[in-house]
Backbone and ligand atoms as CSV (ligand in chain L), in Angstrom:
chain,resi,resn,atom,element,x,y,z
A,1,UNK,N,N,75.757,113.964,113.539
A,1,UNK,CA,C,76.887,113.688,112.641
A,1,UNK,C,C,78.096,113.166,113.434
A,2,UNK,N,N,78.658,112.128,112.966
A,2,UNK,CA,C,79.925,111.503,113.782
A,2,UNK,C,C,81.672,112.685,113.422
A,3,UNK,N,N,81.859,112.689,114.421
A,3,UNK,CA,C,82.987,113.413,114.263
A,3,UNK,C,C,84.159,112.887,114.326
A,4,UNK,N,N,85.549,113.291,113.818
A,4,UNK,CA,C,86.798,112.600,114.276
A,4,UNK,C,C,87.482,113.493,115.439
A,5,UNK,N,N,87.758,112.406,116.340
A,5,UNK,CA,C,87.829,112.311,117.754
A,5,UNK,C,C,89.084,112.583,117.922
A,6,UNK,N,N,90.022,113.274,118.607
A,6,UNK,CA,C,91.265,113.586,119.391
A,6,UNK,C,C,91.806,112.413,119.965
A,7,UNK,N,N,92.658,111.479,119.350
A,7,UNK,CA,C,93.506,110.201,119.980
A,7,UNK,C,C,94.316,110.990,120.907
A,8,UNK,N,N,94.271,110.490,122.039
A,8,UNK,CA,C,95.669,110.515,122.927
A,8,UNK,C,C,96.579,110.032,122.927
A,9,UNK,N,N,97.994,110.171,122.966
A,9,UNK,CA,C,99.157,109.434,122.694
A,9,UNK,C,C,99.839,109.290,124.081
A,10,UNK,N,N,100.244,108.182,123.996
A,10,UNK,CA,C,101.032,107.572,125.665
A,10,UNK,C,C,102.466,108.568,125.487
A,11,UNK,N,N,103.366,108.934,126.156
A,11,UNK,CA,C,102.507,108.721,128.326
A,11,UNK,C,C,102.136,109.775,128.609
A,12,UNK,N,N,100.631,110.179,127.747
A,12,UNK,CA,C,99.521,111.258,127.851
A,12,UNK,C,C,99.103,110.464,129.526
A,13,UNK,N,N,99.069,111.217,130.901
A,13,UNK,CA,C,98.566,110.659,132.010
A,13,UNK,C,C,97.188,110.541,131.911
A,14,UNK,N,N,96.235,111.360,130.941
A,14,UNK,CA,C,95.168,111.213,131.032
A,14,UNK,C,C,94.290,109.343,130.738
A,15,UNK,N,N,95.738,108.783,130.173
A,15,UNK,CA,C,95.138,107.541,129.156
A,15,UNK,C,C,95.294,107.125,131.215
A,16,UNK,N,N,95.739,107.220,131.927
A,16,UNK,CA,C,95.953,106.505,133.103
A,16,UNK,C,C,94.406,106.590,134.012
A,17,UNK,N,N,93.637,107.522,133.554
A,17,UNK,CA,C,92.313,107.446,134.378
A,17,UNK,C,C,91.807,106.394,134.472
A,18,UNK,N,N,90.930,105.951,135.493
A,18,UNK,CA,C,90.274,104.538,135.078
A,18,UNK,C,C,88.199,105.272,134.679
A,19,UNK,N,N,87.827,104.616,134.030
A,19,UNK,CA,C,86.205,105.097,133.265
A,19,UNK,C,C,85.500,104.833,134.215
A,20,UNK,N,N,84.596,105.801,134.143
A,20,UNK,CA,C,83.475,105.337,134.905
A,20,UNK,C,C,82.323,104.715,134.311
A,21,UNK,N,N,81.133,103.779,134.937
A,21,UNK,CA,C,79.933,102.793,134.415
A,21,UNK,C,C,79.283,104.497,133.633
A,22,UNK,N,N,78.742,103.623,132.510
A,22,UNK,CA,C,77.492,104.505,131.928
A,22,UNK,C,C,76.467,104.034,132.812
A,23,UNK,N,N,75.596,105.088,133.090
A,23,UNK,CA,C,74.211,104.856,133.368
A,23,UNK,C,C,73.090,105.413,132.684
A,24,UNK,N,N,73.665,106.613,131.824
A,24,UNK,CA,C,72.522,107.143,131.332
A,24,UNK,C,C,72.697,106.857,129.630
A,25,UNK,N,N,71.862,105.681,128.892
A,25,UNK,CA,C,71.427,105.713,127.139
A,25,UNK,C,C,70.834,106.290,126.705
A,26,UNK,N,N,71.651,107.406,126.530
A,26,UNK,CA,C,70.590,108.435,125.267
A,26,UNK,C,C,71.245,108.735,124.395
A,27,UNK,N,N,70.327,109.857,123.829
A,27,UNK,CA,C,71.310,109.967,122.598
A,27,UNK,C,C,72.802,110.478,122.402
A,28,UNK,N,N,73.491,111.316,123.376
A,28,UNK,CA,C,74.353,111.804,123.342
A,28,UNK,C,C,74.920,110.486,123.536
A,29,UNK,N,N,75.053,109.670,124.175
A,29,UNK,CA,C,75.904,107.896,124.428
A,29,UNK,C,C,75.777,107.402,122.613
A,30,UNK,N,N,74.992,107.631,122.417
A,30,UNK,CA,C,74.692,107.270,120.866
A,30,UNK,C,C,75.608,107.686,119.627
A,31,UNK,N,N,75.604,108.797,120.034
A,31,UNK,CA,C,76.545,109.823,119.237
A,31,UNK,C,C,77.838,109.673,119.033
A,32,UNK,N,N,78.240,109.863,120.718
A,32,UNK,CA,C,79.945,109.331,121.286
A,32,UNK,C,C,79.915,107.973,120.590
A,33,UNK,N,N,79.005,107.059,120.421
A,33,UNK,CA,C,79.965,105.786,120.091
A,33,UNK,C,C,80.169,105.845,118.152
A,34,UNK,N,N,78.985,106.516,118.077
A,34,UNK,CA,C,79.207,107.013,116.180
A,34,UNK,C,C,80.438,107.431,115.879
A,35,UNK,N,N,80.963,108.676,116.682
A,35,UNK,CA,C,81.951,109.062,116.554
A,35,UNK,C,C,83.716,108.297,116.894
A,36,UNK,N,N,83.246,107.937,118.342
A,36,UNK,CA,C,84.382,107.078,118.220
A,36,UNK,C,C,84.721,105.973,116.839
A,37,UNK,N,N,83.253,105.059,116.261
A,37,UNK,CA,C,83.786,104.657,115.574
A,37,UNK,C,C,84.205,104.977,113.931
A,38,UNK,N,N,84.018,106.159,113.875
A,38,UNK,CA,C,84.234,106.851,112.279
A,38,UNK,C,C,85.810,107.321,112.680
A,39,UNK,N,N,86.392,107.417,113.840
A,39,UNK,CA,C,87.598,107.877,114.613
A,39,UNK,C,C,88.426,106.771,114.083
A,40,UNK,N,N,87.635,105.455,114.620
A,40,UNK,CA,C,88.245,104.054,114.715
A,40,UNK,C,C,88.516,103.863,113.203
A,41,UNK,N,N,87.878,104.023,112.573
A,41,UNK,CA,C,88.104,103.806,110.729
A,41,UNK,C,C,88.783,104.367,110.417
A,42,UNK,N,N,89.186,105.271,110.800
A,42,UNK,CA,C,89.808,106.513,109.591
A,42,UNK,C,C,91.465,106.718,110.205
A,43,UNK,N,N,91.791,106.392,111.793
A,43,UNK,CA,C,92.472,105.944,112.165
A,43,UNK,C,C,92.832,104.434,111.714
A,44,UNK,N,N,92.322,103.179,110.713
A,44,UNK,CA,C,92.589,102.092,110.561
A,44,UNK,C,C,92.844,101.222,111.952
A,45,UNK,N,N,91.825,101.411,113.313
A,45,UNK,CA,C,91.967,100.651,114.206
A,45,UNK,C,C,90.686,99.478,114.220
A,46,UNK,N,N,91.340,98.725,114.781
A,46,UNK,CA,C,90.049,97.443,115.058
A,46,UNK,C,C,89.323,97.837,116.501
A,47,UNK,N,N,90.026,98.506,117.199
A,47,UNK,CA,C,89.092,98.985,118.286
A,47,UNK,C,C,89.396,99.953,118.998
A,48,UNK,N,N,88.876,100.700,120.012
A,48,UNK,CA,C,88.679,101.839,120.517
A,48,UNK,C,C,87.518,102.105,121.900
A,49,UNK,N,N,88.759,102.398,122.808
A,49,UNK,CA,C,88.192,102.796,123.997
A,49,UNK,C,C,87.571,103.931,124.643
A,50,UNK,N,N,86.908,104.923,124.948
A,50,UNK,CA,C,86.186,105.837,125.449
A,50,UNK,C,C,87.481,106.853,125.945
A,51,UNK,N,N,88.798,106.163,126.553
A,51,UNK,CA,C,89.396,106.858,127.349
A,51,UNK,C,C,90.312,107.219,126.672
A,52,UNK,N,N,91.001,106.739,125.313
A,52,UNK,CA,C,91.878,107.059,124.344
A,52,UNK,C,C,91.171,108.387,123.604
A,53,UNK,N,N,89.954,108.637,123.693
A,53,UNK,CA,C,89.681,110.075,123.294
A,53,UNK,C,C,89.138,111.180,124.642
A,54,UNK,N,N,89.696,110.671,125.161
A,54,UNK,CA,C,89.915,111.548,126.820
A,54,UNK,C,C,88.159,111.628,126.950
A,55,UNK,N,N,87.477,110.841,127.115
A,55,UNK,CA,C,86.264,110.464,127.569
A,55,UNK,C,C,85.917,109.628,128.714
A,56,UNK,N,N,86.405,109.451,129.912
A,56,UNK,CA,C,86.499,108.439,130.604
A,56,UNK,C,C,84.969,107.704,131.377
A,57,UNK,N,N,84.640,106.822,130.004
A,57,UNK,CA,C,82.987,106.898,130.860
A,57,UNK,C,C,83.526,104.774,129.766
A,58,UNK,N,N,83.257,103.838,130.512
A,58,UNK,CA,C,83.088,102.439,129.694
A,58,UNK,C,C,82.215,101.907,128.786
A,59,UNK,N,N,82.854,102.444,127.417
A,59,UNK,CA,C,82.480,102.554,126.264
A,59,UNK,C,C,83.450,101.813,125.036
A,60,UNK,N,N,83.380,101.277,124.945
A,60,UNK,CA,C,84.506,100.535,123.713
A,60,UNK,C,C,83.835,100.327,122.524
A,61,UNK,N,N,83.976,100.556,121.272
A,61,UNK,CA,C,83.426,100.327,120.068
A,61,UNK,C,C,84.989,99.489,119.044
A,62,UNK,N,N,84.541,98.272,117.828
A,62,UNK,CA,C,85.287,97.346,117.633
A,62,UNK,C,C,84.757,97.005,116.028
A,63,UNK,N,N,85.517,96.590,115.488
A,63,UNK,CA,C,85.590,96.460,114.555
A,63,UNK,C,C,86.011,95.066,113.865
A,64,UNK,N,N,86.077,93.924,113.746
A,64,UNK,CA,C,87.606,92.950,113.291
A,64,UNK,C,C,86.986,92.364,111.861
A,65,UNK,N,N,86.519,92.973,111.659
A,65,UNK,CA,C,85.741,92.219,109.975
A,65,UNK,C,C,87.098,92.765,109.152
A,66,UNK,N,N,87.209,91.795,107.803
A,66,UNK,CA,C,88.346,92.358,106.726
A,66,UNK,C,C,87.600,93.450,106.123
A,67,UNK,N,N,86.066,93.028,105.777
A,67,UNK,CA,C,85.159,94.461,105.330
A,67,UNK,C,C,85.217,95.593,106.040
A,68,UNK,N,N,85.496,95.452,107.330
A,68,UNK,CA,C,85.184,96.675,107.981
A,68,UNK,C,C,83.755,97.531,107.944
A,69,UNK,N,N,82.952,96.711,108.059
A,69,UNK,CA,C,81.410,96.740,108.156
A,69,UNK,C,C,80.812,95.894,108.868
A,70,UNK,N,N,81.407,95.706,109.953
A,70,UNK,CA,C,80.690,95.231,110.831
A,70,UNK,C,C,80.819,95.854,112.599
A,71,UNK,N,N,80.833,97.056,112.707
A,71,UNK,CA,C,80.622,97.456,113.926
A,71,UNK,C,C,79.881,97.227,115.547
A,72,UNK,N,N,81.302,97.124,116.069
A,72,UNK,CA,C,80.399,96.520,117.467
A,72,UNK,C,C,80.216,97.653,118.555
A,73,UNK,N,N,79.683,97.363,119.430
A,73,UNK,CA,C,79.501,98.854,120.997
A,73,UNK,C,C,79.207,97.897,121.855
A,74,UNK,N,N,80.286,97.876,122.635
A,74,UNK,CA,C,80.008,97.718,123.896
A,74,UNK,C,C,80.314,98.366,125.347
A,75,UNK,N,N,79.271,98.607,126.033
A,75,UNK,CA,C,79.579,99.309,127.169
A,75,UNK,C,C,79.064,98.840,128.631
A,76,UNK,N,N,79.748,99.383,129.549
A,76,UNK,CA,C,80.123,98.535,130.647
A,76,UNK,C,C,80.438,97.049,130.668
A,77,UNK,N,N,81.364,96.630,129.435
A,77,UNK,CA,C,81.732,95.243,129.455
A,77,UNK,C,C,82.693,94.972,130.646
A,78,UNK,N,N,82.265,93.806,131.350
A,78,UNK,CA,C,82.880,92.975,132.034
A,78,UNK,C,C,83.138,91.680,131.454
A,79,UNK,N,N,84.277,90.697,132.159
A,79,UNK,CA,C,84.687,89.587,131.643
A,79,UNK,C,C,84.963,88.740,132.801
A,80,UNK,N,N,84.965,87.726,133.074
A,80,UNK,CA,C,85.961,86.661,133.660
A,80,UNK,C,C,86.311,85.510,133.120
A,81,UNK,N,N,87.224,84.925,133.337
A,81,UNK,CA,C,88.487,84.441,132.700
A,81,UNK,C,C,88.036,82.473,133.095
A,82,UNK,N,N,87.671,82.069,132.119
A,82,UNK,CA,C,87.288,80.311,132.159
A,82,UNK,C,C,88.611,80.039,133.077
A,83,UNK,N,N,87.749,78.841,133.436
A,83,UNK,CA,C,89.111,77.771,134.270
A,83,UNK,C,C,90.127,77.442,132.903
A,84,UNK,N,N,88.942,76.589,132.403
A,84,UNK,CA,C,89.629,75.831,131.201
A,84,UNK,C,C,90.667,76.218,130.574
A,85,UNK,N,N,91.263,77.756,130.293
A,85,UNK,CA,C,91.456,78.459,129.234
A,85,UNK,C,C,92.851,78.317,129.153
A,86,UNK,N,N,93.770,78.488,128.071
A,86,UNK,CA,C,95.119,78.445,127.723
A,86,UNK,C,C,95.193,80.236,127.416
A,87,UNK,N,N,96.653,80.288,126.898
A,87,UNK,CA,C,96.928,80.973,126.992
A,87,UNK,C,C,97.370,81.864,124.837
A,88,UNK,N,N,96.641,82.740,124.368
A,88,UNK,CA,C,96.511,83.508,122.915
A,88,UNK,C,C,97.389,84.513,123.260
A,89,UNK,N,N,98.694,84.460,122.065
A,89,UNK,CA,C,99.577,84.819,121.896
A,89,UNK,C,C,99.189,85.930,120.475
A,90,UNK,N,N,99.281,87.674,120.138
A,90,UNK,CA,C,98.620,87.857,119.320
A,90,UNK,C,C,99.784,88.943,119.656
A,91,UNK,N,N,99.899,89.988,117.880
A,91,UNK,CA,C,100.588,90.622,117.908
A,91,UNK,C,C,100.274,92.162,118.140
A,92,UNK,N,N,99.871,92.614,119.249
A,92,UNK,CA,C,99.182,94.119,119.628
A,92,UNK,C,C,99.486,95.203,119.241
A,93,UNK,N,N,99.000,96.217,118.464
A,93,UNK,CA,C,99.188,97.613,118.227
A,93,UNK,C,C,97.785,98.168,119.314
A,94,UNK,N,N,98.307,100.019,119.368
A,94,UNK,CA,C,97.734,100.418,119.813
A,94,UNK,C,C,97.573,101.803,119.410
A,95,UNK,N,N,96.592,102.456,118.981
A,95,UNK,CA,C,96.191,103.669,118.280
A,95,UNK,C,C,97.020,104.867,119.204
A,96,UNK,N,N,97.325,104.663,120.863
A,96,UNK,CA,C,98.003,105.450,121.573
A,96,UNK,C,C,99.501,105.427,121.118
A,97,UNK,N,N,99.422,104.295,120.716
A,97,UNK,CA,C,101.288,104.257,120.562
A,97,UNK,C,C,101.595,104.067,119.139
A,98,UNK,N,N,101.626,104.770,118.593
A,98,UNK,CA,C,101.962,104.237,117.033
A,98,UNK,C,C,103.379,104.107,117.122
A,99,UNK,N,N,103.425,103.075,116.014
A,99,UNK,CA,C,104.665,102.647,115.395
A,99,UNK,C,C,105.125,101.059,116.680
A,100,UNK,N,N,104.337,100.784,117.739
A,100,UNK,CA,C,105.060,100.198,118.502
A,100,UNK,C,C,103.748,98.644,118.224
A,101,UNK,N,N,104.358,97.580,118.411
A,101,UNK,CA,C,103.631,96.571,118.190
A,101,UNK,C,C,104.582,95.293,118.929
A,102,UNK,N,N,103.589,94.527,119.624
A,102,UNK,CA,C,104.419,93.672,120.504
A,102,UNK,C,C,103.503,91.838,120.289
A,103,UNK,N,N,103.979,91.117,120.810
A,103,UNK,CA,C,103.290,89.851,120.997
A,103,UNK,C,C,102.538,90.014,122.604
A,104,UNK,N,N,101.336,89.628,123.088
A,104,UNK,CA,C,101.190,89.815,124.336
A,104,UNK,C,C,100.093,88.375,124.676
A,105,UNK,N,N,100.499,87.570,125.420
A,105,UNK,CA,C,99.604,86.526,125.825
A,105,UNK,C,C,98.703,87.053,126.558
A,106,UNK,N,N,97.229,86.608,126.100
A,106,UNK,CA,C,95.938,86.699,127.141
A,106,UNK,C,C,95.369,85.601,127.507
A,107,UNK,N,N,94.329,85.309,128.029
A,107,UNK,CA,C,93.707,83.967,127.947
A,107,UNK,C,C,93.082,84.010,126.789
A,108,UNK,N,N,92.508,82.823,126.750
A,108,UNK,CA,C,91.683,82.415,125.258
A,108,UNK,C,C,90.073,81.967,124.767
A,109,UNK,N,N,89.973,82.080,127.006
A,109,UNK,CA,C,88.419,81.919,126.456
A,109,UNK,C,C,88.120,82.304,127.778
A,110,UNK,N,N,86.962,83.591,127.434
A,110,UNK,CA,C,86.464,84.379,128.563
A,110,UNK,C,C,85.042,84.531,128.486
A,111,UNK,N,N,84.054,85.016,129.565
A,111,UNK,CA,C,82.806,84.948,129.502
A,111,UNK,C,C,82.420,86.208,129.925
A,112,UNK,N,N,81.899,86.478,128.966
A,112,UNK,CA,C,81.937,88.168,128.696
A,112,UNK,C,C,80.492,88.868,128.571
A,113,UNK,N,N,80.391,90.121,129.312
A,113,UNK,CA,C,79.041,90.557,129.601
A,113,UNK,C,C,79.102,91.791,129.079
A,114,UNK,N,N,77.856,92.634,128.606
A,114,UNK,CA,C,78.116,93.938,128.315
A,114,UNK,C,C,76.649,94.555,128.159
A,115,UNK,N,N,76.619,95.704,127.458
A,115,UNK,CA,C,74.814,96.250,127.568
A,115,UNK,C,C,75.413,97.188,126.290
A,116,UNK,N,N,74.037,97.350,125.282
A,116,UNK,CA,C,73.965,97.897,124.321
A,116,UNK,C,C,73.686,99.387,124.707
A,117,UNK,N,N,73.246,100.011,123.368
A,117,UNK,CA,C,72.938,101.395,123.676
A,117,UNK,C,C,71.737,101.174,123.973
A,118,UNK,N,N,70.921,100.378,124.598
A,118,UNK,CA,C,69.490,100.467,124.984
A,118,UNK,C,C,69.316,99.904,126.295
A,119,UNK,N,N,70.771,99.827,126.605
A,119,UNK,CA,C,70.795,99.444,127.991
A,119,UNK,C,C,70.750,97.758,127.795
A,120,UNK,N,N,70.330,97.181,126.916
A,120,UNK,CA,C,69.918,95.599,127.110
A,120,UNK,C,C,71.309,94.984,127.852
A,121,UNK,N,N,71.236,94.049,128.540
A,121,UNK,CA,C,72.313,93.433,128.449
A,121,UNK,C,C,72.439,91.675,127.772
A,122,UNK,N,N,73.694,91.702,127.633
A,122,UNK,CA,C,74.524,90.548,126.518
A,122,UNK,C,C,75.433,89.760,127.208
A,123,UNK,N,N,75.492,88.534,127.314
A,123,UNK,CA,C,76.536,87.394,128.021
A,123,UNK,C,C,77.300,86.484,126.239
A,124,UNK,N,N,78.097,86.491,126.297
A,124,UNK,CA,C,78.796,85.854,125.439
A,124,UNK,C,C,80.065,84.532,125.592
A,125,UNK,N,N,80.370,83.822,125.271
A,125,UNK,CA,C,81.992,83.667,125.396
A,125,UNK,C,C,82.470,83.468,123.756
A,126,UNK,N,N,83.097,84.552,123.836
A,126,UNK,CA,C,83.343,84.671,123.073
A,126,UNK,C,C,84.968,83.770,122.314
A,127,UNK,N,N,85.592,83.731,121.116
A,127,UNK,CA,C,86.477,83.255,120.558
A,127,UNK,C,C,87.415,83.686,119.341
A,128,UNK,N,N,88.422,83.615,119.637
A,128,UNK,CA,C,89.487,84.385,118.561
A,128,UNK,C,C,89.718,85.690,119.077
A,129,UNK,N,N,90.312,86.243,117.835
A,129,UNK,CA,C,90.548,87.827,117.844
A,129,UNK,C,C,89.487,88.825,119.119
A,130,UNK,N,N,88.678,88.208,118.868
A,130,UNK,CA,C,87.215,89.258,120.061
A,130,UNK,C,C,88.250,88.837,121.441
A,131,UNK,N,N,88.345,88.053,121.539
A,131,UNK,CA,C,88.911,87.811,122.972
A,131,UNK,C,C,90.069,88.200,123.555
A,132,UNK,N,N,91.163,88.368,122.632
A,132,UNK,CA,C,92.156,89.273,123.251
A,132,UNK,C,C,91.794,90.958,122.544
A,133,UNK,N,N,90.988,91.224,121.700
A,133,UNK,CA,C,91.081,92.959,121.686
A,133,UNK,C,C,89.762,93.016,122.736
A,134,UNK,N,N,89.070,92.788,122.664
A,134,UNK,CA,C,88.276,93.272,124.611
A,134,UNK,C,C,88.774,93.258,125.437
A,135,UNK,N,N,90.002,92.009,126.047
A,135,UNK,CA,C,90.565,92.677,127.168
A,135,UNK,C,C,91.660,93.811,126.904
A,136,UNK,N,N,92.183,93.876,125.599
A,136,UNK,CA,C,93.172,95.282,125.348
A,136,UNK,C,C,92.227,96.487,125.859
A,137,UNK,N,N,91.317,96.399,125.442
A,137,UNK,CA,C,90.555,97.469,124.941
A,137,UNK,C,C,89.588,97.481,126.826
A,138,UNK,N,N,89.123,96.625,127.386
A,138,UNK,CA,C,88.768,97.189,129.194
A,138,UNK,C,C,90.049,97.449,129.927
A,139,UNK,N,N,91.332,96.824,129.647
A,139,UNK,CA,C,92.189,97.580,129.922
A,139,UNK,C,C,92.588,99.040,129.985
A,140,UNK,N,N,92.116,99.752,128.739
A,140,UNK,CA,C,92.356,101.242,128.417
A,140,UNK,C,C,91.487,101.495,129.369
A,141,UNK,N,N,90.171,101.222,129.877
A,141,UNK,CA,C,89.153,101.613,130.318
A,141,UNK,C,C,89.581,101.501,131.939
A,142,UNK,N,N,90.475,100.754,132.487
A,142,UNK,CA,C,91.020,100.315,133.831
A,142,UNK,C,C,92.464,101.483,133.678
A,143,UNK,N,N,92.632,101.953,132.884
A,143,UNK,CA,C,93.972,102.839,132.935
A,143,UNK,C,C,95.030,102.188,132.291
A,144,UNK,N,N,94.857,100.859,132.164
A,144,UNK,CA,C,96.363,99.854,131.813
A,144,UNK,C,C,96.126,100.426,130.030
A,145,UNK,N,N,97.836,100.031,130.126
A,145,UNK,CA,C,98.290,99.948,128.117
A,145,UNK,C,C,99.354,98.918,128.250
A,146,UNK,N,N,99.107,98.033,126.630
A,146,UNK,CA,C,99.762,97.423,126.310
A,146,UNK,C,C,101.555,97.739,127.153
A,147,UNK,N,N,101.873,98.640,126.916
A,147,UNK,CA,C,103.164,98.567,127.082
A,147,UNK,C,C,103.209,98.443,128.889
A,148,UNK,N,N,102.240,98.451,129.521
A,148,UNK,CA,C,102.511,97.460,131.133
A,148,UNK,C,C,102.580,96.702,130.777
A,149,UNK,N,N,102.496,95.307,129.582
A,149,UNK,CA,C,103.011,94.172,130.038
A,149,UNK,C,C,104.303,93.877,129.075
A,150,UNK,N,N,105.138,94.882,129.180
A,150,UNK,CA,C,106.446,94.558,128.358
A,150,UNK,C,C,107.758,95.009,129.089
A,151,UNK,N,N,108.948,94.843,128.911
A,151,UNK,CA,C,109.866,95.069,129.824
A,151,UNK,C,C,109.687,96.840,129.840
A,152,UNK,N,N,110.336,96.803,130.977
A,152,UNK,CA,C,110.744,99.104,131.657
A,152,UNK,C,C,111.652,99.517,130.170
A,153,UNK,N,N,112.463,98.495,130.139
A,153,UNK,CA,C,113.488,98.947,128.933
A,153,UNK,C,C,112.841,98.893,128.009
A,154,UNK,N,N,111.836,98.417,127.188
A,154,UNK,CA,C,111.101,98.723,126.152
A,154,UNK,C,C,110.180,100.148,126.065
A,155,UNK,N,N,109.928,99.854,127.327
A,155,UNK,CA,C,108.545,100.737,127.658
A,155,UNK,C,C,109.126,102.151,127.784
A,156,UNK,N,N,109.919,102.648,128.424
A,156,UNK,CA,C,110.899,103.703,128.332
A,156,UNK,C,C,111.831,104.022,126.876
A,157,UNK,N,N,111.426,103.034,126.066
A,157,UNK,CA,C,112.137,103.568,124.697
A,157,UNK,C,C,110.910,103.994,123.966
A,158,UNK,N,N,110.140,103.283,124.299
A,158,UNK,CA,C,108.568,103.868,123.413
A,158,UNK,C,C,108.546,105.277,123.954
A,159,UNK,N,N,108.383,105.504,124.934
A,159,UNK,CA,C,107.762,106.679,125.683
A,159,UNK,C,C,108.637,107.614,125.247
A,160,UNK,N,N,110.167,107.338,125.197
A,160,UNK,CA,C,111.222,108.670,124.565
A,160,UNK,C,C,110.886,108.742,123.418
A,161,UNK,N,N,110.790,107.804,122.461
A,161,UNK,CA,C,110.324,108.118,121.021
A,161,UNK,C,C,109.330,108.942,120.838
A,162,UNK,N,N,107.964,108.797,121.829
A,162,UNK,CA,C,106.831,109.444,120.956
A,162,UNK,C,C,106.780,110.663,121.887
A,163,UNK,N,N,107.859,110.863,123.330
A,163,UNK,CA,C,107.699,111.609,123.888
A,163,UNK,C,C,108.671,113.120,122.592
A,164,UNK,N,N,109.659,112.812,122.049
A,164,UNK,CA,C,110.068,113.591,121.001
A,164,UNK,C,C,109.090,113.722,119.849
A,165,UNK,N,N,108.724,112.439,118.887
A,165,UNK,CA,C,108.022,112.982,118.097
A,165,UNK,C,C,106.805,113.701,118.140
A,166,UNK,N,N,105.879,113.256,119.228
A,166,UNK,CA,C,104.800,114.376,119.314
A,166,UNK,C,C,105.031,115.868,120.232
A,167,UNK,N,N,106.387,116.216,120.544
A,167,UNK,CA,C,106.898,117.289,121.015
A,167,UNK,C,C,106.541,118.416,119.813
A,168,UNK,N,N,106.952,117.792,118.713
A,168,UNK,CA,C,107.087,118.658,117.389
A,168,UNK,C,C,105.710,118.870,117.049
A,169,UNK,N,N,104.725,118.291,117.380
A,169,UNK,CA,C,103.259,118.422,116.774
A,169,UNK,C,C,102.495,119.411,117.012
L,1,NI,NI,NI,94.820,100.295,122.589
C-alpha cells in the first residue's frame, strides 16, 4: 500500500545530503516510488525527489500530464547538457518551500539516462517541461534547491519565513 510520505521543508539540513546510486530493485524500491508518488499527488507536485522525504538513495518520480495519470520513475538519472542548447526560462516551485516560486534558467536540451525499477536502462533527450523539472529534481538528489540559484537576500527571506511558520507546527 502507498503511503503519504513526510515532506521536508528548507533549511531542513537534511534536504543538503547528496543520494546515494540504487543498486538493489526490489520490491521495497517499488514501494518507495508508489509512495513517493501518491505523496507527489496529494501534495499537487509535478515531481519528487527521494531526498525531500529524507530518503537519500536516487530516486525521482514525476508527473507533468494536466490528467495527472501519467506517472514517471526514474532512478539513478544522469544528464549532460547538448552543445547546441539555449537557455529555458520556467517559473519553479518547490514542495520544500511552499509559498516561494521563482523564474530559473536551465538549458533546454539535455541527454538524459536513467534505469527503471527493473534495473533496465533508458537514454532519452528529452524536451519541454521534462527538461528543466529533472534537473530541479537531480539537483535535490545532489543536495542543491532552487533557492541556490537566487540572490542571499531572497534566499534568507524564504528561510526566515518558513523558518517561523513551521516553528509553530
Ligand atoms: Ni523541488
Amino acid at each position: 500500500m502507498a503511503k503519504n510520505l513526510k515532506i521536508l521543508i528548507f533549511p531542513d539540513p537534511r534536504l543538503r545530503k547528496v543520494a546515494e546510486k540504487v543498486t538493489k530493485f526490489d520490491k521495497s524500491l517499488e514501494n518507495l516510488a508508489n509512495s513517493m508518488l501518491k505523496t507527489m499527488y496529494d501534495a499537487n507536485g509535478i515531481g519528487l525527489a527521494a531526498t525531500q522525504i529524507d530518503q537519500h538513495i536516487r530516486l525521482i518520480v514525476m508527473d507533468l500530464s494536466e490528467e495527472r495519470n501519467e506517472p514517471r520513475i526514474f532512478i539513478n538519472p544522469t544528464y549532460k547538457v547538448l552543445e547546441d542548447h539555449s537557455l529555458y526560462e520556467y517559473e519553479e516551485g518547490c514542495l520544500c518551500i511552499p509559498g516561494f516560486n521563482e523564474v530559473i534558467a536551465r538549458p533546454d536540451k539535455i541527454e538524459l539516462r536513467w534505469q527503471d525499477l527493473d534495473g533496465n536502462e533508458h537514454v532519452d533527450r528529452p524536451e519541454g517541461l521534462l527538461t528543466v523539472c529533472i534537473q530541479h529534481e537531480i539537483d535535490h538528489l545532489d543536495g542543491k534547491l532552487m533557492v541556490d540559484y537566487v540572490s542571499a537576500l531572497k534566499r534568507d527571506r524564504v528561510r526566515s519565513r518558513l523558518l517561523k511558520e513551521y516553528k509553530r507546527k
